[in-house]
VEXVEX-866572 format. One record per residue (C-alpha): residue in one letter; x, y, z. Coordinates in steps of 0.2 Angstrom, whole numbers, plus 5000, padded with zeros to 4 digits. Layout:
BEGIN
AXYZ ...
//
This chain:
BEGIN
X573456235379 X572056305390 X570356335381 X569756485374 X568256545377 X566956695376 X565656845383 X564056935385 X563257105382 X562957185398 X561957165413 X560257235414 X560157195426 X559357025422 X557857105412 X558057215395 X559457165383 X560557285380 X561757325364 X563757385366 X563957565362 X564057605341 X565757615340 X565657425339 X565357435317 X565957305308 X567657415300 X568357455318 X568157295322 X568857205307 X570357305314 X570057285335 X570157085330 X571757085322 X573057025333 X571556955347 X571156785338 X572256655341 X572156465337 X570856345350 X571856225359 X571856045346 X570955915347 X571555745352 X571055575351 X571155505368 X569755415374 X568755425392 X567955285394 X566255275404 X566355215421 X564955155432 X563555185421 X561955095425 X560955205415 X560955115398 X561155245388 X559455325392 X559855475403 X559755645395 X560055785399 X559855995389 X560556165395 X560356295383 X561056405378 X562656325377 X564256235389 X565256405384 X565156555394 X566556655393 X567156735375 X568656845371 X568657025367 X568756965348 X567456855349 X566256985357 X566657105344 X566256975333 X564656935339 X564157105342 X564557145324 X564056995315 X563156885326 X564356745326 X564656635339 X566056555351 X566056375349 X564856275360 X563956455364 X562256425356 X562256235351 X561056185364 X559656335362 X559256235346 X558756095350 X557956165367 X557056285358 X556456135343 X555456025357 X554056145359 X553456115340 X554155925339 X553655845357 X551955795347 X552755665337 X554255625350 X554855425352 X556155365364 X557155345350 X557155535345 X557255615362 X559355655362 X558555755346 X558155885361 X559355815374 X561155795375 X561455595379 X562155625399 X562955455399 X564555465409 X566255465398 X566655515380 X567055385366 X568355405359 X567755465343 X566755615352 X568455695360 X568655865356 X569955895367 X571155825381 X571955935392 X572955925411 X572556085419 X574156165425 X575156045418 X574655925433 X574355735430 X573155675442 X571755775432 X571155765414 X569855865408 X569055795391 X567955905380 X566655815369 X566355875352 X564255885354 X564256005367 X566056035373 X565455985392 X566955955403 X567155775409 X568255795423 X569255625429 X570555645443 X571655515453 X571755605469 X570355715478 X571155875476 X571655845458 X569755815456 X569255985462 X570756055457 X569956005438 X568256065442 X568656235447 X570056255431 X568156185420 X567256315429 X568456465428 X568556395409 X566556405404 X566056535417 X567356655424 X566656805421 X564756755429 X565756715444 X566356865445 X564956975443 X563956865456 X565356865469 X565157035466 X563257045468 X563356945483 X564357055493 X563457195486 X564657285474 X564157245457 X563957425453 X565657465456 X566357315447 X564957305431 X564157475429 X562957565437 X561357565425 X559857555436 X559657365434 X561257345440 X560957455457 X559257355457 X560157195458 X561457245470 X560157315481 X559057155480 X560457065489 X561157155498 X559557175510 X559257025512 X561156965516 X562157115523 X563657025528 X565357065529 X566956985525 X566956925543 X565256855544 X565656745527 X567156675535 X566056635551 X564856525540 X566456425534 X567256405550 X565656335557 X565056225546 X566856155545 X566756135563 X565056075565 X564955935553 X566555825556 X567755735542 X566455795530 X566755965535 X568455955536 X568355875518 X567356005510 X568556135516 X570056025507 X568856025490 X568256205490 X570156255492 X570856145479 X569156205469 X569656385472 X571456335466 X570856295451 X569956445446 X571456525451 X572656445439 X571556495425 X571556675430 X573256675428 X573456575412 X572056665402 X573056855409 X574756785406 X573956715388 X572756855386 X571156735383 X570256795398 X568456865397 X568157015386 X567057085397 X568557165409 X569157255394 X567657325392 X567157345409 X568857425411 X569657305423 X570957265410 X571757345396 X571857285378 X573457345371 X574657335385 X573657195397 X573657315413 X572757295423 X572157125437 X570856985439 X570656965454 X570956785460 X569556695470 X569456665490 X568256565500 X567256685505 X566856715488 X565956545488 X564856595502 X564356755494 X563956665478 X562856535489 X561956675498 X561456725481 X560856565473 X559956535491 X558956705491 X558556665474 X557756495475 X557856425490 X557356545505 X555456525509 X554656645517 X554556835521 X552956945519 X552256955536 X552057145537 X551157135520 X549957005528 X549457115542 X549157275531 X548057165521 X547157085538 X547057245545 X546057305528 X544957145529 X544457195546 X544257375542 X543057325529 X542257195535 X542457175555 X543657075565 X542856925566 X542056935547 X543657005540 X544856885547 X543556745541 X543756845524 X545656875524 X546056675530 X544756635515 X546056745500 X547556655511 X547156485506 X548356435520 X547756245518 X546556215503 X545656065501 X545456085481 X547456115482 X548556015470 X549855905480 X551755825478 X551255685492 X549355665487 X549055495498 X548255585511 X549755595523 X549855765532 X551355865535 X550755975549 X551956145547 X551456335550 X549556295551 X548456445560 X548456405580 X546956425589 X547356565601 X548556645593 X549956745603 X551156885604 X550656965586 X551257145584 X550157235572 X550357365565 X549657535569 X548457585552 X549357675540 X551157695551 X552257575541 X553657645532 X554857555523 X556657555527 X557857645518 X559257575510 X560057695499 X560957855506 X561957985499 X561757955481 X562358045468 X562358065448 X561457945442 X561357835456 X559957975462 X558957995446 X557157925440 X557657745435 X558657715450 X557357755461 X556257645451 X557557505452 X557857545469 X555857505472 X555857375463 X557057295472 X556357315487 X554657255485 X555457095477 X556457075493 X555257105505 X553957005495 X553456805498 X553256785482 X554756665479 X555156625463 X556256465463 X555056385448 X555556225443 X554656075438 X554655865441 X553655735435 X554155555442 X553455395439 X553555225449 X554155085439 X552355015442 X551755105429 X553055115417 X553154995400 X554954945408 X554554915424 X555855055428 X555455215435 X555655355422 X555855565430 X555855715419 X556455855430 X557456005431 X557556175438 X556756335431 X558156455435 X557756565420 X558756595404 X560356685403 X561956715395 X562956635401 X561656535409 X561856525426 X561956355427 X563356245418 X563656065415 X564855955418 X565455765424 X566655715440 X567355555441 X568555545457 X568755455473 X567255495482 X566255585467 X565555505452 X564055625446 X563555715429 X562555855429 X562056045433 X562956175445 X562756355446 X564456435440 X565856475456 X564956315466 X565456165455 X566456075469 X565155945468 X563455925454 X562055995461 X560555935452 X560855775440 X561355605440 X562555475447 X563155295443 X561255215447 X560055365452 X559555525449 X558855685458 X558355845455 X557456005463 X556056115466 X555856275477 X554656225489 X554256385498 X553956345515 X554056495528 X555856485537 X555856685540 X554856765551 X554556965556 X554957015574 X554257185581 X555657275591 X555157415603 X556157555601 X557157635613 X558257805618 X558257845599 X557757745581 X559457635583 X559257565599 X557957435605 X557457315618 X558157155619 X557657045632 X557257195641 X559257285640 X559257445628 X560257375615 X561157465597 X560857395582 X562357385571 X562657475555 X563257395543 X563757495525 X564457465508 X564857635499 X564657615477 X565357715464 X565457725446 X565857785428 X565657755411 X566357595402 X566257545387 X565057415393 X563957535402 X563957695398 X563157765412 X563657925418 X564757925434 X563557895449 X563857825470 X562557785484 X562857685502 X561957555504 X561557555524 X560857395535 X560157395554 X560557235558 X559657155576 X559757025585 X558256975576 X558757005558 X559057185548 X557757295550 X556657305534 X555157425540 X554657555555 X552957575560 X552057585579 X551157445586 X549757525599 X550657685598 X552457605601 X553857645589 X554357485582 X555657415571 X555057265559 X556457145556 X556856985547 X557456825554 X557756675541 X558256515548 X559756525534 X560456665539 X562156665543 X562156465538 X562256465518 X563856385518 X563056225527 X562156135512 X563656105506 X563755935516 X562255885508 X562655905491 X564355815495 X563555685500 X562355655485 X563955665475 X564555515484 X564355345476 X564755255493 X563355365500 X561855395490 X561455205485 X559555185490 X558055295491 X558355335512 X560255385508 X559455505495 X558255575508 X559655585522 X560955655510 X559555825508 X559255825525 X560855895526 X560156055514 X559656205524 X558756295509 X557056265507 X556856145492 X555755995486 X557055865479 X556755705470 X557655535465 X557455405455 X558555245451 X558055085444 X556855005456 X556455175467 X555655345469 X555755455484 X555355625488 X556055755503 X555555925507 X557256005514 X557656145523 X557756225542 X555756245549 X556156325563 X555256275579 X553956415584 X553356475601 X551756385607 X550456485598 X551556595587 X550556635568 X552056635556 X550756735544 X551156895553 X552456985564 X552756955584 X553457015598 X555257045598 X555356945616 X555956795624 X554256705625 X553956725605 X555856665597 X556256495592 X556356355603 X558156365608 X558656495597 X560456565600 X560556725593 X562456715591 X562456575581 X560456595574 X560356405578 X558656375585 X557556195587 X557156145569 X555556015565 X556355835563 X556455755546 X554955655550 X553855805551 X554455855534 X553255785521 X554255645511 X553755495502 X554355355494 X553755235479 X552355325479 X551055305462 X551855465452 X552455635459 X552355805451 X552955965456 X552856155451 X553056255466 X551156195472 X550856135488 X552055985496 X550755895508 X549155915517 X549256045533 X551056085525 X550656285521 X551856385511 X552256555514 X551856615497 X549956645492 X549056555478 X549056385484 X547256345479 X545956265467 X546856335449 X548856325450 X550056265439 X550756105446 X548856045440 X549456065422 X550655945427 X549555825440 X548255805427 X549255735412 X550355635422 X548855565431 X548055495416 X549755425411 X549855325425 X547955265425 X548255205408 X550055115412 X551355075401 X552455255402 X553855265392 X555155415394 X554455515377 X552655495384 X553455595400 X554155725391 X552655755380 X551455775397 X552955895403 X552855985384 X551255985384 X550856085400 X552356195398 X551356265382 X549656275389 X549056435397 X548256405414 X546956515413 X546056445397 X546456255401 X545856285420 X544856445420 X544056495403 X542856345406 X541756425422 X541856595412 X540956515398 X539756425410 X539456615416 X539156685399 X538256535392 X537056535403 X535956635394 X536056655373 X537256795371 X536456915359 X537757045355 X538657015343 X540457085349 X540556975364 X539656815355 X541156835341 X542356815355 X541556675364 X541556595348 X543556615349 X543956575363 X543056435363 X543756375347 X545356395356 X544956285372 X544456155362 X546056155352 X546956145370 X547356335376 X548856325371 X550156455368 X550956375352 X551456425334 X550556385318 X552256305313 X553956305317 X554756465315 X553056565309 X553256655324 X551256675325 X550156595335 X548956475332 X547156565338 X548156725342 X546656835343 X545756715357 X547456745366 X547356925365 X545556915371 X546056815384 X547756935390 X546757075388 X545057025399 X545956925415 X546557095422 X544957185418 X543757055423 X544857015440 X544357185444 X542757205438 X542257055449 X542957095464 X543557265468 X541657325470 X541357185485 X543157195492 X543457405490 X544757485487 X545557485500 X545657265504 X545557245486 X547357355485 X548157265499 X547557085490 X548557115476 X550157155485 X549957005491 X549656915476 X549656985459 X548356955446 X549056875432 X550956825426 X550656805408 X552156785396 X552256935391 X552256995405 X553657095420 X553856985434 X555156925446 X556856945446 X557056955426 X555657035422 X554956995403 X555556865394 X555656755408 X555056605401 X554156545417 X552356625421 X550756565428 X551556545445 X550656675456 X548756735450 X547156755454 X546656625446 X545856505461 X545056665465 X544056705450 X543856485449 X543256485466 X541956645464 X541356575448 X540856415453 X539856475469 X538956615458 X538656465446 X537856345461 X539156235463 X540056155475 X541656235481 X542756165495 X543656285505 X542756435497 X543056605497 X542056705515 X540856795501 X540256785484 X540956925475 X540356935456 X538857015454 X538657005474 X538356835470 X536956865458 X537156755442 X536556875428 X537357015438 X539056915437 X538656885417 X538257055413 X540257085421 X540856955410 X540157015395 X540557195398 X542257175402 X542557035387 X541957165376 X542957285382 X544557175378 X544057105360 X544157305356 X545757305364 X547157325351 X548657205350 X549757345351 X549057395366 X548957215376 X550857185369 X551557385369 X553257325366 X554957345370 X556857345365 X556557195358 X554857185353 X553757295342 X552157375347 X551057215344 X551857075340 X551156945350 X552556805349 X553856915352 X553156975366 X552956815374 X554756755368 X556056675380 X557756795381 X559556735385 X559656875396 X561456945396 X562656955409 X564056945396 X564557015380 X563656865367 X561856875364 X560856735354 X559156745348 X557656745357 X556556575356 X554556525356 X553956555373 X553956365382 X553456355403 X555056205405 X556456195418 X557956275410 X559156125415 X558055985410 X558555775415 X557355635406 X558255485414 X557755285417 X559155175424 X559054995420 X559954915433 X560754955449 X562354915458 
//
């Protein structure tokens, strides 16, 4: 009998939690779940034996907040009512959760306290459940007890995947279908139209305006274009969509489908009108262009750059001000933390010497594009605009935030002699999560691990028979900004010197109240100008030219072509060395850092299509939409261009230990996102590893501690707080406000900087008031120090280029609070930089000027202490002002990590910790 399975409260769009309308009281729904509960499929007590395990029982792997995704309507209503939850729902937030107070005490021996043991098979005594998807018998899909994970074992290839996309539909059916739905820019119409939900949609859908046509073209091409393993990954993605298909109509027929279509009103809960729709290929490309905007598109931002440029040499000069900008930009610091840090450089979008072809804009003439016409109801009102805003500064932004950490180690420093990796991806927290775990074991596939729901033809981060791998976004610059000069009207422009017509592309949105979302009844068109060279994402003049700025990504039109990669690395024939690892990501257009490990081996490969610039082309900022500025042999029917060969891609292997946290990959191997300097978070990370490996003998819990360690430690104090001190110290400090909270805050440095509760579950920090010292001065002081210098004018432009600060508590990126991750972007190196000059010391790569105090060291203290007292008075209530969630105040719960919903089941919110949200600690002890 199919499994059941449950649902989330709706879809804020990704950021505050939201509650079901107040019908939802416990009598009414004493009496909605009569008649909707019916019994779990039985457990048997079949065995599935291990195969091919070479791990030795120490791979682990954690996923919270649990394997289940999809929930009934009855078990919504329970949960919502009385906070129960489906089976398998929450059983892994626990233990997650639990590491950030026990790590200090962790052995090998506890570690699957905090991790699931990923070896491959179920004993016998572990099987939940046994079941043959649609009654067919060269599939089996076993469930263990621990964490109901499918383990998926097929005879024949297409039973394989016929199994995995049956798992899949199981766990996540209803995720899939809101992000097929985001994807191709409809989620409004499907899920709701509150504002987060337009935001979202909108995020998308200008950064991927494709229609049904286009998705179909990626398939066809990369089938075409990559031989048998095309042709194979076409078979698997069919037989994977068949799957998924079979569980839609055995959960309708049975009526334990998702929840969430009752309540969204796709299906009825009385008479069962009503349809799901089933699944077609495109659909997997729309979900992939999702996943690959998310996390793996580096780039974007050049307009921003040259506003900010343009500001620099307003205030400064040409010459001075770019000297100035180039000095915030950090392109290539020498104080930088690296992935490869044995000196070898990477050269890859480093400044040319005599730059060419830039198109500037004119001061003051850029407008944004608009996206949203003809709105109505309450797709016009205040928060949709604000959502709408939102949306498009995070899609036109550089600021990536793919997240995700590593720490490997060679098995030359290692008490085993094997190399140990604790990795994963920091794809923030949801529910369901985005992510799902799972094994598959057929010919051609043998792999455990993570996927993102509606893409689980193969594992795409975890483990195989004898090796490992994971991934970080890596953030290299594959996009770039192309000024078109306008012709006969705003909708035509030149194009290799023929008046050409953009093309319009439009998706038109409505909605109504649900019992989901009870937003009133709202529409809007979302409209596209696509180009040659990309849609067209601002207007502005360039020397009294109108100009259309466009966006090209190398990935465009192609995210349908990593599939061949992560076939590969499913392959046991295939991936059996660290070179076969590195060629296996080769084959991955999205711009990733990706790992391995096995029992002899590490390697590391940056992935992803660097596009081959135009002698003297600054990818920094926009050029000239002309032949002599495009890609080397770039068709613009195809967008295929030359792209840099793998060599030229940094890459390592066996090398001492390698950590990643989004920093830089290699010397002269710039990223197209700021911050990239002295203070970032990947040293957290570089630090303690470092003195792991100089002090030898690394066991898989010390790794895990490093890792737990950082991910509770606030950048700031650990990295920063020290020169502020040196500052203020420099002379006694006599008032008696700002010396009580020097005393704090240095009582907290000393303790560690960290982020951590007094005791499990207290729910109050340790040294909470030098923490709210601390949240309250950074902003303050940032600005203090170096609006003054900079204007206001540079200093405005600065911070959209960069923000300030990401604290915990704080809104940033695609799910705003809660998030989990933070201390990505800053202006941390800034203020570290500054500081050390003002204090006499040497600074490599420095910034172009001395800013605090005008370089004056008493000048610079007297800021410090002025702005430090300013935030000890600051009220808690005031730095944490609270939310839905939070009251005015409370500092823990401001900084706690949410399972976002995108469902009907909420779980509790957990102790902030800075981890990857799918999370592998392996060591293999023998290979094949």
């Amino acid at each position: 009998m199919p499994r059941r399975t449950r649902h989330h409260a709706l879809f804020d769009r990704l950021r505050t939690p939201r509650k079901l309308p107040g019908f939802l009281k416990a009598a009414s729904v004493c009496v909605l779940i009569a008649g909707l509960l019916s019994p779990l499929a039985g457990a048997t007590t079949a065995a599935a034996a291990a195969s091919n395990d070479y791990c030795g029982g120490q791979c682990s792997d954690i996923l919270p907040p649990g394997e289940n995704g999809n929930a009934t309507l009855a078990q919504i209503l329970l949960n919502q009512a009385f906070g129960t939850q489906p089976s398998h729902a929450e059983d892994q937030l626990g233990p997650y959760n639990n590491l950030a107070t026990g790590y200090s005490t962790l052995t090998d021996a506890k570690i699957n306290t905090f991790f699931n043991d990923s070896s491959f098979g179920v004993a016998s005594s572990q099987v939940a459940s046994t079941e043959n998807p649609a009654g067919r018998t060269d599939v089996t899909i076993v469930r263990d007890k621990a964490t109901g994970v499918p383990h998926i074992t097929g005879t024949t290839r297409y039973g394989t995947e016929f199994g995995a996309g049956y798992a899949a539909a199981e766990d996540r059916l209803w995720l899939m279908d809101v992000f097929r739905h985001v994807g191709r820019g409809q989620l409004t119409t499907f899920a709701g139209g509150v504002a987060s939900n337009q935001g979202l949609e909108q995020e998308f859908y200008r950064n991927a305006p494709y229609t049904e046509a286009d998705l179909q073209a990626q398939i066809d091409n990369a089938v075409a274009n990559n031989g048998a393993r095309g042709q194979q990954a076409l078979a698997d993605a069919n037989a994977y969509l068949a799957g998924i298909n079979s569980y839609i109509d055995a959960s309708d027929s049975g009526r334990y489908f998702p929840g969430e279509y009752v309540l969204t009103g796709h299906k009825d809960s009385i008479t069962n009108a009503g349809t799901i729709d089933h699944f077609k290929i495109t659909d997997l490309v729309a979900l992939a262009s999702v996943i690959g905007t998310l996390f793996g598109s580096g780039g974007g931002g050049e307009v921003n750059n040259a506003i900010s440029l343009l500001a620099a040499q307003a205030k400064y000069g040409v010459t001075e001000g770019t000297k100035v900008w180039e000095s915030f930009r950090e392109r290539n610091d020498p104080e930088a933390v690296l992935t490869v840090h044995n000196g070898e450089s990477f050269p890859y979008g480093t400044k040319p010497s005599d730059p060419q072809g830039e198109a500037l804009p004119d001061a003051g003439s850029v407008t944004t594009e608009p996206l949203v016409y003809n709105a109505t109801g309450t797709g016009a009102d205040q928060s949709a605009s604000a959502a709408s805003a939102a949306a498009t500064a995070t899609a036109l932004s550089s600021a990536k935030r793919g997240m995700s950490n590593a720490l490997v180690v060679s098995g030359k420093y290692t008490a085993s002699g094997h190399p140990i990796a604790v990795f994963g991806p920091q794809t923030g927290y949801f529910a369901p999560q985005l992510l799902m775990l799972q094994e598959i074991q057929g010919p051609g596939i043998s792999a455990r691990g993570a996927s993102f729901a509606g893409l689980s033809m193969y594992v795409e981060l975890g483990r195989g028979q004898d090796y490992a791998w994971s991934a970080t976004t890596s953030g290299q610059d594959i996009i770039d900004s192309y000024a078109v000069e306008l012709c006969q009207d705003d909708y035509h422009y030149l194009f290799h010197g023929t008046c050409t017509a953009m093309d319009e592309v439009e998706q038109t949105n409505s909605w109504k109240p649900t019992t989901a979302d009870g937003t009133a009844a709202g529409s809007y068109t979302m409209r596209v100008w696509k180009t040659k060279y990309g849609p067209v994402e601002y207007r502005a003049t360039v020397g009294g030219k109108k100009v259309a700025y466009t966006t090209l990504r190398s990935s465009y039109m192609h995210e349908a072509d990593s599939i061949i990669g992560f076939q590969m690395l499913n392959d046991p024939d295939y991936v059996n060395s660290p070179q076969t690892f590195q060629s296996a990501a080769q084959h991955i257009n999205f711009t990733f850092n990706w790992f391995y490990a096995d029992s002899s081996h590490t390697a590391y490969y940056n992935s992803g299509n660097n596009p081959v610039r135009a002698s003297g082309v600054d990818p920094e900022f926009p050029v000239w939409g002309q032949a002599a500025y495009e890609w080397q042999n770039w068709d613009p029917t195809t967008n295929t261009a030359d792209y840099t060969p793998a060599s030229q891609h940094p890459n390592s292997i066996d090398q001492d230990y390698y950590i990643s946290w989004n920093n830089k990959q290699a010397l002269n191997y710039t990223t197209a996102s700021w911050g990239d300097g002295s203070v970032h978070r990947g040293n957290l990370l570089d630090a303690r590893v470092k003195k792991l490996v100089a002090a030898g003998g690394v066991t898989r819990s010390a790794l895990v501690k490093a890792m737990a360690d950082a991910s509770l430690t606030d950048l700031r104090a650990e990295d920063v707080l020290p020169d502020m001190l040196k500052v203020i110290n420099s002379s006694t400090v006599t008032d008696s406000t700002a010396a009580a909270a020097v005393t704090k805050l240095q009582t907290w440095l000393t303790a560690g900087g960290k982020r951590t509760e007094t005791s499990a579950g207290s729910k109050t920090y340790a040294n909470a008031d030098a923490i709210r010292i601390l949240d309250a001065w950074w902003p303050l002081l940032v600005k203090a120090e170096f609006q003054p210098g900079l204007g206001d004018d540079l200093y405005t432009a600065l911070t959209n280029n960069l923000y300030i600060d990401e604290t915990p508590s704080a809104a940033h990126g695609p799910t705003g609070a809660h998030a989990g991750s933070s201390f990505q972007y800053g202006w941390w190196s800034y203020v570290d930089k500054d500081l050390r000059s003002v204090l006499g010391q040497t600074v490599s790569g420095p910034l172009a000027e001395q800013y605090c105090g005008g370089g004056s060291l008493s000048a610079c203290r007297d800021i410090l202490i002025s702005t430090l007292k300013t935030a000890a008075g600051t009220s808690a209530s005031t730095v944490y002002p609270g939310d839905s969630l939070c009251s005015a105040g409370d500092q823990w719960c401001a900084d706690s990590i949410v399972q976002r919903t995108l469902g009907g089941i909420k779980h509790y919110n957990i102790s902030w910790q800075n981890r990857p949200t799918f999370q592998q600690v392996v060591e293999f002890t023998s290979h094949r």
